[in-house]
PDB file of N, CA, C and O in Angstrom:
ATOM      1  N   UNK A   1       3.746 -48.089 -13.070  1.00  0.00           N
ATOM      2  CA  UNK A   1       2.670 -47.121 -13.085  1.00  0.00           C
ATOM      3  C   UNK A   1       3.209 -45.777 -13.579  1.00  0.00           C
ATOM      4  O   UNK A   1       2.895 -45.380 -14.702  1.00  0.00           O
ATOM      5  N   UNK A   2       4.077 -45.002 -12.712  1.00  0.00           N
ATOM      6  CA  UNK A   2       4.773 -44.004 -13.032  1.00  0.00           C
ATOM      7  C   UNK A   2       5.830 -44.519 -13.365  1.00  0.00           C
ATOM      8  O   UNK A   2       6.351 -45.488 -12.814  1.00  0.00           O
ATOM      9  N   UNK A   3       6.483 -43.574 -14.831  1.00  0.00           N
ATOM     10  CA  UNK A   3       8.052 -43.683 -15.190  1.00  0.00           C
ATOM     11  C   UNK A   3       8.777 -42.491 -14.713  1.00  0.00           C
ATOM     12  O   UNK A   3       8.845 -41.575 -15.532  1.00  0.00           O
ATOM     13  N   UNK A   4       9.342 -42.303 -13.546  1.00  0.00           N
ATOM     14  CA  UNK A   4      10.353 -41.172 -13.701  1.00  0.00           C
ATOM     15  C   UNK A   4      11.569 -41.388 -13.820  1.00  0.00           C
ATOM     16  O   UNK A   4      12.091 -42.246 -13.108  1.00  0.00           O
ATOM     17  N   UNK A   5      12.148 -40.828 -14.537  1.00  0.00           N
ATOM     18  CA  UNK A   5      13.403 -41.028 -14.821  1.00  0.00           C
ATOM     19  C   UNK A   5      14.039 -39.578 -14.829  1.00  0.00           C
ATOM     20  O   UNK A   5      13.331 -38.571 -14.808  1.00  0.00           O
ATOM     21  N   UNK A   6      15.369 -39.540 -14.861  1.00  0.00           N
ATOM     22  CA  UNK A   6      16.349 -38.265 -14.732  1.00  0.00           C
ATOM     23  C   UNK A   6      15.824 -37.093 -15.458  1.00  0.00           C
ATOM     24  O   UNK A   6      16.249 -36.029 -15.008  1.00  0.00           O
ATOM     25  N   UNK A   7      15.131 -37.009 -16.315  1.00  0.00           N
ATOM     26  CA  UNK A   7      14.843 -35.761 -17.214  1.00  0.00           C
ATOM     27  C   UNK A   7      13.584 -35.055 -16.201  1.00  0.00           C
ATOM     28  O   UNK A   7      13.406 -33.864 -15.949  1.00  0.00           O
ATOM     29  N   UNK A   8      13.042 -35.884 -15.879  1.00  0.00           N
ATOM     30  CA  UNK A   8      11.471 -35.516 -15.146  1.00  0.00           C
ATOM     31  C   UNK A   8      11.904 -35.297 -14.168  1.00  0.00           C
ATOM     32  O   UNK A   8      11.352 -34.285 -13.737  1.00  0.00           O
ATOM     33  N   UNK A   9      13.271 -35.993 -12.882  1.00  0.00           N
ATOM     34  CA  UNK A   9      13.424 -35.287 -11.602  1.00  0.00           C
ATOM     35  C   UNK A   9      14.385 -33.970 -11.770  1.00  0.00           C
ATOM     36  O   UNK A   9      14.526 -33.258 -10.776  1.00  0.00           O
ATOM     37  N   UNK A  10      14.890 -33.703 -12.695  1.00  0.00           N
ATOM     38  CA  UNK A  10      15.677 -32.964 -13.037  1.00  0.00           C
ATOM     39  C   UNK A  10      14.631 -31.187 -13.317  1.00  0.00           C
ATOM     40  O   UNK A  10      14.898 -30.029 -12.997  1.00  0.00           O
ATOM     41  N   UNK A  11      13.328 -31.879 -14.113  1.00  0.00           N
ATOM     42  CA  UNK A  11      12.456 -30.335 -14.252  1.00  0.00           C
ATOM     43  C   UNK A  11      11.510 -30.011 -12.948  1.00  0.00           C
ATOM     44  O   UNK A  11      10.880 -28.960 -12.831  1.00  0.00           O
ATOM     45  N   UNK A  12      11.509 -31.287 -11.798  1.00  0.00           N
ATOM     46  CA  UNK A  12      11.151 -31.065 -10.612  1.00  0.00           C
ATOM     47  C   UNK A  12      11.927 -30.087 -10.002  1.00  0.00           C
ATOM     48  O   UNK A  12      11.430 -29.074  -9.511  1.00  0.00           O
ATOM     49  N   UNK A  13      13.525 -30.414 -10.003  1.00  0.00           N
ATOM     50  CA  UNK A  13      14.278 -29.766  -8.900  1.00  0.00           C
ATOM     51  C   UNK A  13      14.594 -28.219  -9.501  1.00  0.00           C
ATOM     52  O   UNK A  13      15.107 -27.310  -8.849  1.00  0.00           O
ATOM     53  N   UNK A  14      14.130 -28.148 -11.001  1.00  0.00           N
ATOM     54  CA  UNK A  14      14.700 -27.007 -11.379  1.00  0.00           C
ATOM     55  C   UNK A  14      13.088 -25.981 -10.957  1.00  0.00           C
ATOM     56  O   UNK A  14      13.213 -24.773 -10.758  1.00  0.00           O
ATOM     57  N   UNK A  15      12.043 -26.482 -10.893  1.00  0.00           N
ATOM     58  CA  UNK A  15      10.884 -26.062 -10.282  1.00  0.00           C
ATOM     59  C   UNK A  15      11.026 -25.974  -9.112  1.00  0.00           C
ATOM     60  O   UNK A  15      10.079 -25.208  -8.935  1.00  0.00           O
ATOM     61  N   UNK A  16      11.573 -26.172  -7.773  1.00  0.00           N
ATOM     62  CA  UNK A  16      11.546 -26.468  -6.570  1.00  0.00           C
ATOM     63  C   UNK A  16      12.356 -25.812  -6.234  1.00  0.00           C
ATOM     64  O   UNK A  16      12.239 -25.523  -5.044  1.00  0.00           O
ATOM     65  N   UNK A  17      13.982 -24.994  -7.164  1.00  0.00           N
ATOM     66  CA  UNK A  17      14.473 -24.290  -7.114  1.00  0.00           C
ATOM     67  C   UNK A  17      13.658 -22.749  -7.178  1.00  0.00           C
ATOM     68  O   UNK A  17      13.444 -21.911  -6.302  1.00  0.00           O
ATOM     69  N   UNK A  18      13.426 -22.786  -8.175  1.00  0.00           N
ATOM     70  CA  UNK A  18      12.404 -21.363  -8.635  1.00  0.00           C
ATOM     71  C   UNK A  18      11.949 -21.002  -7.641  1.00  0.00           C
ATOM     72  O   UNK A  18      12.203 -19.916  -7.120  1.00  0.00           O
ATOM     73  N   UNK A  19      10.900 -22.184  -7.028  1.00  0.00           N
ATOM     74  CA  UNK A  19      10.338 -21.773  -5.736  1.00  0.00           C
ATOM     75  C   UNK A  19      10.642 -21.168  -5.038  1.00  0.00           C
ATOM     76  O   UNK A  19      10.173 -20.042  -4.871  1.00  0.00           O
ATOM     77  N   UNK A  20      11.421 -21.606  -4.454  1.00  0.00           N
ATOM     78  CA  UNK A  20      11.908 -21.775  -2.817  1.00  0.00           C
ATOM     79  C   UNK A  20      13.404 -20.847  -2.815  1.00  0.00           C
ATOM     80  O   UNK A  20      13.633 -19.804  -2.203  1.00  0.00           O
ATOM     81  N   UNK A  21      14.338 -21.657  -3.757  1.00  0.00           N
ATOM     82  CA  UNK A  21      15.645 -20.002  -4.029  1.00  0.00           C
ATOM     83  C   UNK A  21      16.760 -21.568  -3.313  1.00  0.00           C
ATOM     84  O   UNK A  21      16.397 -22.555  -2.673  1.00  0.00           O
ATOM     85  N   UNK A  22      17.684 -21.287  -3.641  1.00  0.00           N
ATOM     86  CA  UNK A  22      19.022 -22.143  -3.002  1.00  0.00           C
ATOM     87  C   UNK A  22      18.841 -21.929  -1.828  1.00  0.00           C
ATOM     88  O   UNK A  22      18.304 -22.861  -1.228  1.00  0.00           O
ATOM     89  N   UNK A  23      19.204 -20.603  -0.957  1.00  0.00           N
ATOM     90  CA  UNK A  23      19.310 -20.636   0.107  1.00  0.00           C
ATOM     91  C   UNK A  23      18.408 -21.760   1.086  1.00  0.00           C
ATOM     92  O   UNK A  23      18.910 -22.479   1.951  1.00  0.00           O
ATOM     93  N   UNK A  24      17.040 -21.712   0.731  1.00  0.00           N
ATOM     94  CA  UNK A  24      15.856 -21.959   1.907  1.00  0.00           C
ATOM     95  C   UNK A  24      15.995 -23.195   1.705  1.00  0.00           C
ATOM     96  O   UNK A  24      15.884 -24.047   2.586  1.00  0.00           O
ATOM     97  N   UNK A  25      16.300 -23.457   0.296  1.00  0.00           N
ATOM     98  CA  UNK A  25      16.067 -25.662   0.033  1.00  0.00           C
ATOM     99  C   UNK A  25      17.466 -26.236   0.872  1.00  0.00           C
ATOM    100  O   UNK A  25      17.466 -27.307   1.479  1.00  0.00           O
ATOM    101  N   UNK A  26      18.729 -25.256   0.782  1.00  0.00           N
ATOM    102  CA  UNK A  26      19.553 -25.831   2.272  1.00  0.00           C
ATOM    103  C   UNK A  26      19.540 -25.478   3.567  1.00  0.00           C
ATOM    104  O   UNK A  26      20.381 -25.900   4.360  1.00  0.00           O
ATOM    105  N   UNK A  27      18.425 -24.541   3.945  1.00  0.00           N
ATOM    106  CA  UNK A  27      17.711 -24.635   5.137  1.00  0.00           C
ATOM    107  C   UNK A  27      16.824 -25.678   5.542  1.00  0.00           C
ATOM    108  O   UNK A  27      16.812 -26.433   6.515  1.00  0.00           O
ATOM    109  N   UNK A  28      16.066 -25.525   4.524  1.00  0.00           N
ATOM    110  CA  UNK A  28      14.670 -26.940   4.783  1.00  0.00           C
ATOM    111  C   UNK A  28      15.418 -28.224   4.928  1.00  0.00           C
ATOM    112  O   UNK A  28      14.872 -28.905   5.796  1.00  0.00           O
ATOM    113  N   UNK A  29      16.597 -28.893   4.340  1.00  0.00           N
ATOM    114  CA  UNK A  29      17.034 -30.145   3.445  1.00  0.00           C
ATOM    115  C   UNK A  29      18.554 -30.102   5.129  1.00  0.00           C
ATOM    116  O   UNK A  29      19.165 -31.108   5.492  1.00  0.00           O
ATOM    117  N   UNK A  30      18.700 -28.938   5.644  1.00  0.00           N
ATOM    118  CA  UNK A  30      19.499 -28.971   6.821  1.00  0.00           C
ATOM    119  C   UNK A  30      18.338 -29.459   8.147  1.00  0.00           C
ATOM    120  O   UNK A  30      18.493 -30.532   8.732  1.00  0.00           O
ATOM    121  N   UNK A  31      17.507 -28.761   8.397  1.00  0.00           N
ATOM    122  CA  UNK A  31      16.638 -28.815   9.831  1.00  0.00           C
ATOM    123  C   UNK A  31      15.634 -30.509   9.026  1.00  0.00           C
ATOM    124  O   UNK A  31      15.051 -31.173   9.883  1.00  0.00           O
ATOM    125  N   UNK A  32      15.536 -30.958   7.766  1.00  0.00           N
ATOM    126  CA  UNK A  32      15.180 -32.177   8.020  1.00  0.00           C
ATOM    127  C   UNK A  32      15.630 -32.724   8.109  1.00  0.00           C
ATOM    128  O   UNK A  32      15.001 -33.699   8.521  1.00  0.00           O
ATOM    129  N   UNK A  33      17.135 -33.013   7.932  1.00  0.00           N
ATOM    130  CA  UNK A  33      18.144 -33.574   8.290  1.00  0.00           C
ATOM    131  C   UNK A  33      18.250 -33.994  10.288  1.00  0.00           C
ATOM    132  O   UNK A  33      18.351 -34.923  11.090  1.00  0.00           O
ATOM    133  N   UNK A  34      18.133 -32.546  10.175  1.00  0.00           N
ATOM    134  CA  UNK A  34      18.426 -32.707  12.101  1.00  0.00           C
ATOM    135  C   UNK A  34      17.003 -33.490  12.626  1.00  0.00           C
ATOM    136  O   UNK A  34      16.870 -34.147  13.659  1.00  0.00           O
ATOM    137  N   UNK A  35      16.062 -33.224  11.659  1.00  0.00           N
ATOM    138  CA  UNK A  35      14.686 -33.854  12.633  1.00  0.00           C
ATOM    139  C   UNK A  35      14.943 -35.852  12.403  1.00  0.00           C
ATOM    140  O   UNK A  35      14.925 -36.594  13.384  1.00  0.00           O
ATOM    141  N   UNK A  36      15.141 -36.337  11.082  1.00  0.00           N
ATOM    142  CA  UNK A  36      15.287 -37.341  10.855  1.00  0.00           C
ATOM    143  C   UNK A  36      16.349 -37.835  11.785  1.00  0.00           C
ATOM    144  O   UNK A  36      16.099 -38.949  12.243  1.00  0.00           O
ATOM    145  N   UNK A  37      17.437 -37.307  12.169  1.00  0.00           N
ATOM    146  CA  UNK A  37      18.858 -37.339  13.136  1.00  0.00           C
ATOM    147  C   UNK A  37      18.205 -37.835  14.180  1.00  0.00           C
ATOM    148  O   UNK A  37      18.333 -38.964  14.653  1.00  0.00           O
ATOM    149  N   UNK A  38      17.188 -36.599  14.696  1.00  0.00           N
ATOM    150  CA  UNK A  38      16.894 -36.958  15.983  1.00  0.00           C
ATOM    151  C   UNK A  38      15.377 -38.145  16.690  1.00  0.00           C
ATOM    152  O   UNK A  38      15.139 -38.813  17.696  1.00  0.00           O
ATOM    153  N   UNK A  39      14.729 -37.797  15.402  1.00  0.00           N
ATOM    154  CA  UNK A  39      13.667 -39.105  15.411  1.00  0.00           C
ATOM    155  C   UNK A  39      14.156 -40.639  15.791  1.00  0.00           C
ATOM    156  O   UNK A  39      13.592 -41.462  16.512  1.00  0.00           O
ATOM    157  N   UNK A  40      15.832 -40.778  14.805  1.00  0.00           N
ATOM    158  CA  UNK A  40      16.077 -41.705  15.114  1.00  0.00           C
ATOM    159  C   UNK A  40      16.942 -42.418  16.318  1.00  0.00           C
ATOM    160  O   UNK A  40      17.229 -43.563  16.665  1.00  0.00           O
ATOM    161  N   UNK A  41      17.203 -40.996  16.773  1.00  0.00           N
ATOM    162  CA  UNK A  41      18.237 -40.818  18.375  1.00  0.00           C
ATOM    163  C   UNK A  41      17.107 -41.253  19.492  1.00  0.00           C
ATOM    164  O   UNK A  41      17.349 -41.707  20.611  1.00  0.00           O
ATOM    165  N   UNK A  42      15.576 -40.957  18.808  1.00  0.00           N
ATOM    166  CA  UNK A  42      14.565 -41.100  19.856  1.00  0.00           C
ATOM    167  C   UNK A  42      14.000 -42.670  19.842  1.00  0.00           C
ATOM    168  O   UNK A  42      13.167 -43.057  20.662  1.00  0.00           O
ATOM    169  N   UNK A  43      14.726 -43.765  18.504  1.00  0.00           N
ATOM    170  CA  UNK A  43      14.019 -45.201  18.691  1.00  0.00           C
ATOM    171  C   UNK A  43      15.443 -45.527  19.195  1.00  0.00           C
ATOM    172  O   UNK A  43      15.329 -46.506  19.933  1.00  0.00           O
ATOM    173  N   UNK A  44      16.270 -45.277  19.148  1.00  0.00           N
ATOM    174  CA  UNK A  44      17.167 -45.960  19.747  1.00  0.00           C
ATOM    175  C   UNK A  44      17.351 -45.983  21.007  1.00  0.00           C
ATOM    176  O   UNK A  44      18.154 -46.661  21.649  1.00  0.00           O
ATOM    177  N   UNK A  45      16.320 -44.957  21.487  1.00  0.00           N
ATOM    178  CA  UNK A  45      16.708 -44.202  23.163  1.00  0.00           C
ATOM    179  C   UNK A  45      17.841 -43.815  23.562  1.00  0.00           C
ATOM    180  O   UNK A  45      18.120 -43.778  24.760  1.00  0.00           O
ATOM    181  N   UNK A  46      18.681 -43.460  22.601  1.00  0.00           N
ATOM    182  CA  UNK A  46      20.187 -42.206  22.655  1.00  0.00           C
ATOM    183  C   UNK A  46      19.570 -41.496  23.659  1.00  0.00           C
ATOM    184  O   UNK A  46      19.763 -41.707  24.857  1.00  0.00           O
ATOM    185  N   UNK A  47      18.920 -40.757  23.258  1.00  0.00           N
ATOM    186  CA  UNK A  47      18.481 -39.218  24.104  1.00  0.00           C
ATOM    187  C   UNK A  47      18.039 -39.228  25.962  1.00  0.00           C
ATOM    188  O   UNK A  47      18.094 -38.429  26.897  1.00  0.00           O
ATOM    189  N   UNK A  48      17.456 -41.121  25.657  1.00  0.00           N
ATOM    190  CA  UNK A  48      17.250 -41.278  27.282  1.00  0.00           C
ATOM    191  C   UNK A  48      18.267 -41.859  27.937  1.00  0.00           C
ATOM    192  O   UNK A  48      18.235 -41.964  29.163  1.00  0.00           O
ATOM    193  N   UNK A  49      19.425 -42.366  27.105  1.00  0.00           N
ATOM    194  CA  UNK A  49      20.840 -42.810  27.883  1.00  0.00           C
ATOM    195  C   UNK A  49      21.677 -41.256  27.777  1.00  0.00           C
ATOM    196  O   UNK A  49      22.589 -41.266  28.603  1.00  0.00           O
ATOM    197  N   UNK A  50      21.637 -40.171  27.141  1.00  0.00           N
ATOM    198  CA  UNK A  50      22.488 -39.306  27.654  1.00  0.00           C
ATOM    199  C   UNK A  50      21.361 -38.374  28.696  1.00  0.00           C
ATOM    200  O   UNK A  50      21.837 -37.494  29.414  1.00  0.00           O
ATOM    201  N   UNK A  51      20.295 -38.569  28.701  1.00  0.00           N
ATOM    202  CA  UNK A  51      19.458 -37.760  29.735  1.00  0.00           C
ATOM    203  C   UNK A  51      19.689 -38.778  30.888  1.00  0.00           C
ATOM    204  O   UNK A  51      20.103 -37.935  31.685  1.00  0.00           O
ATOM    205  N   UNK A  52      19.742 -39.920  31.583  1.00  0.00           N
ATOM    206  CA  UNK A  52      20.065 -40.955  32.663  1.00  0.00           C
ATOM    207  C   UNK A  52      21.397 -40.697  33.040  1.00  0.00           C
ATOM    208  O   UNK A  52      21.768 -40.945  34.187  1.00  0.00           O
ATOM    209  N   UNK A  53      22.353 -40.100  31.970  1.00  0.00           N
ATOM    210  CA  UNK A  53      23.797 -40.254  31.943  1.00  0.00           C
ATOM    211  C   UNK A  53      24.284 -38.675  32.774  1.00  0.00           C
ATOM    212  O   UNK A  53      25.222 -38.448  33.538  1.00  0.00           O
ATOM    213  N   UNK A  54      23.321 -37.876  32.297  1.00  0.00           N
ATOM    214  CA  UNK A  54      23.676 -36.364  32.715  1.00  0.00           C
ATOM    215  C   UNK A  54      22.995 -36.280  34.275  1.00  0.00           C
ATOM    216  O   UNK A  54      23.465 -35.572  35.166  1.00  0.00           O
ATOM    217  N   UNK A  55      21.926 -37.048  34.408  1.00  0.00           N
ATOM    218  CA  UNK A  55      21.070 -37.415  35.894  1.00  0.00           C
ATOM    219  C   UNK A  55      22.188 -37.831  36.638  1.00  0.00           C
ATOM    220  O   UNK A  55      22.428 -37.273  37.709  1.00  0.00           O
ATOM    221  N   UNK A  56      22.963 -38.810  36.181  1.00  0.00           N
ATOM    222  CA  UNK A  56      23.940 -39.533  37.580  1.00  0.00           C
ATOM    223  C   UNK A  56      24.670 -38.827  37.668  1.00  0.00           C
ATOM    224  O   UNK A  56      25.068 -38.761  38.831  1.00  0.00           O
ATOM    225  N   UNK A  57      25.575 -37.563  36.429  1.00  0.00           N
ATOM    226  CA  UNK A  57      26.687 -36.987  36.955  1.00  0.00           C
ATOM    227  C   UNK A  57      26.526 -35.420  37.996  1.00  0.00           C
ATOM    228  O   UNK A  57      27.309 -34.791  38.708  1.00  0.00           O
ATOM    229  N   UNK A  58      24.623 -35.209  37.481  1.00  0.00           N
ATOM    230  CA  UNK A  58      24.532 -34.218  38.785  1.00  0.00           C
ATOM    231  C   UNK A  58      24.138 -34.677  39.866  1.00  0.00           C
ATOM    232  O   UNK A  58      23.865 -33.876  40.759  1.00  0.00           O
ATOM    233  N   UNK A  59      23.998 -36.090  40.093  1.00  0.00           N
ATOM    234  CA  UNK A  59      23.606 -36.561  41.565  1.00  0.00           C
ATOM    235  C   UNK A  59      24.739 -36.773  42.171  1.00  0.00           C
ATOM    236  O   UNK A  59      24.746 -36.616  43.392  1.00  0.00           O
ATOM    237  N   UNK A  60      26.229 -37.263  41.355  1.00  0.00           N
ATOM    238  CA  UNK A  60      27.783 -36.872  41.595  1.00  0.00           C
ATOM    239  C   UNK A  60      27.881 -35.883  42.067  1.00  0.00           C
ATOM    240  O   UNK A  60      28.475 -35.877  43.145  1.00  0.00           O
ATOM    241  N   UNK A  61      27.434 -34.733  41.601  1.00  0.00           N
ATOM    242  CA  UNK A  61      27.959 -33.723  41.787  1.00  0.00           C
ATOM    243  C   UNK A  61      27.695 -32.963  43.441  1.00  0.00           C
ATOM    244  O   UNK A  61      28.452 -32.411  44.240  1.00  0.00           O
ATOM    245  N   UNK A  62      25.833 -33.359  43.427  1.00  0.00           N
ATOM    246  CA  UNK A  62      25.306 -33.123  44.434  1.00  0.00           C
ATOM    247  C   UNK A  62      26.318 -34.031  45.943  1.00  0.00           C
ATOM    248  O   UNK A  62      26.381 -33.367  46.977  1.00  0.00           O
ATOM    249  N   UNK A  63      26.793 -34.997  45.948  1.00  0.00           N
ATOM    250  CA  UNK A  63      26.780 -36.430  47.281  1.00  0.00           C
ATOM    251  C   UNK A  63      28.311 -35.319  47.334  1.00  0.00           C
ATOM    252  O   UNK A  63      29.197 -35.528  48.163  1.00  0.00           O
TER     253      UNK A  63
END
């Protein structure tokens, strides 16, 4: 349907630059980084084995 190829993503990113400026596209391209990080910390349930994990060591702490 669509052909893109290197010449066409190439006048995207040089547009997307213009935009936005270096700095902000490794701001944006950093914090989606961390959201994708943590979306996937949230199917794995990482986040509820170190939240269960930090629960037992203050109930340690408490006995």
């Amino acid at each position: 349907m669509f052909d893109i190829g290197v010449p066409e993503l190439l006048i995207i990113l040089v547009i997307v630059i213009l935009l936005f400026g270096v700095g902000r596209i490794g701001k944006i391209a950093g914090e989606m980084g961390k959201g994708i990080r943590e979306f996937r910390d949230g199917l794995n349930g990482v986040g509820e084995e170190t939240k269960t994990s930090n629960d037992k060591q203050e109930s340690q702490k408490e006995a």
